[in-house]
C-alpha positions as CSV (number, residue, x, y, z in Angstrom):
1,X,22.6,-33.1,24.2
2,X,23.2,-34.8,20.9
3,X,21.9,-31.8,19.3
4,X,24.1,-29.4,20.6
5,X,27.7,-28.5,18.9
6,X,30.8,-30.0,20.3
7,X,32.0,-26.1,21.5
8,X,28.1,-25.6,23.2
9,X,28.4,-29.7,24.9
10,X,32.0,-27.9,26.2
11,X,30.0,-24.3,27.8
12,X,27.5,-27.0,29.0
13,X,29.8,-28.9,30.9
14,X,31.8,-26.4,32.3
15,X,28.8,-24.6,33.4
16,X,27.2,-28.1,35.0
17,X,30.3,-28.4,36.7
18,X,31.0,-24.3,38.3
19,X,26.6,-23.8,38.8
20,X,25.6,-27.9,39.8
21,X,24.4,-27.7,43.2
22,X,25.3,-24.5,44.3
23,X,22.9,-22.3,46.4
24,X,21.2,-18.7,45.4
25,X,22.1,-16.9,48.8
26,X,21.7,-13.2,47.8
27,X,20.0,-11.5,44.7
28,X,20.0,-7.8,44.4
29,X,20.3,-5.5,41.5
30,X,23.7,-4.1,40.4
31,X,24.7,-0.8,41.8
32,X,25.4,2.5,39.7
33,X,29.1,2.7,40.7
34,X,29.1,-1.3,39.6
35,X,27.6,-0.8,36.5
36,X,29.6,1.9,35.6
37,X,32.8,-0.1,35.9
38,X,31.8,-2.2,33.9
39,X,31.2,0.5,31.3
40,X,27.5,-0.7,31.4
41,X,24.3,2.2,31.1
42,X,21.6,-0.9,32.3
43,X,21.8,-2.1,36.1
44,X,20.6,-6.1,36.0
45,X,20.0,-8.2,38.6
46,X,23.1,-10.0,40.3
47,X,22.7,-13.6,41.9
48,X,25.5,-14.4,44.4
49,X,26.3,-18.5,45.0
50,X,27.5,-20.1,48.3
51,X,31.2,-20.4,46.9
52,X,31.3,-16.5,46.4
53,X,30.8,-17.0,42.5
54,X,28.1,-14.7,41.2
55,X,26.0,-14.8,38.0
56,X,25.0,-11.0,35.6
57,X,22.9,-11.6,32.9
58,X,24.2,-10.0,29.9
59,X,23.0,-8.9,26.6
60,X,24.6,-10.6,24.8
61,X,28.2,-12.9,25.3
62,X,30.7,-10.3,24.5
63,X,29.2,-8.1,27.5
64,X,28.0,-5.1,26.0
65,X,25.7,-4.0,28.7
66,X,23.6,-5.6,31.1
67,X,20.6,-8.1,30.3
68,X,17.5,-9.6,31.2
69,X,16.5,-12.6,33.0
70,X,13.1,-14.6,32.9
71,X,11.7,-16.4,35.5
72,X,9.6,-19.4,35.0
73,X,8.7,-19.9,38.4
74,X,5.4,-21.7,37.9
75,X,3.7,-20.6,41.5
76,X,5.1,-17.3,40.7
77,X,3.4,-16.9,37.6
78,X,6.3,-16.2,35.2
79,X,8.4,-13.1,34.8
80,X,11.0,-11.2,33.2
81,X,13.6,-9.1,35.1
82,X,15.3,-6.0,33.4
């Protein structure tokens, strides 16, 4: 981490300390009605954690529409979900 700003060592932290140890129970792709209410025209994938937190990739941190996600999942052979 000594390469990383003092603002991005903050996001890491905070994010090591809400996503550390928590478990993927339910993946499923946003619905129409969601993505709509969040003014969004793309549908991405939606991961839901054990403590009811769930995770949207966006494209891009402001949230101006829904994003992609790439697995790396070695025995899986790699992929990117749209």
């Amino acid at each position: 981490m000594k390469h990383m700003s003092k603002t991005d060592q903050q996001h890491a932290e905070k994010m090591r300390a809400a996503l550390k140890g928590r478990k993927i129970i339910d993946v499923r792709y946003m619905t129409k009605k969601e993505a709509d209410a969040w003014g969004w025209y793309n549908r991405p994938v939606v991961m839901f954690l054990d403590d009811k937190t769930f995770l949207v990739p966006m494209r891009d941190d402001e949230g101006n529409d829904g994003g992609a996600i790439h697995c790396t999942a070695v025995e899986h052979g790699g992929y990117t979900i749209t």
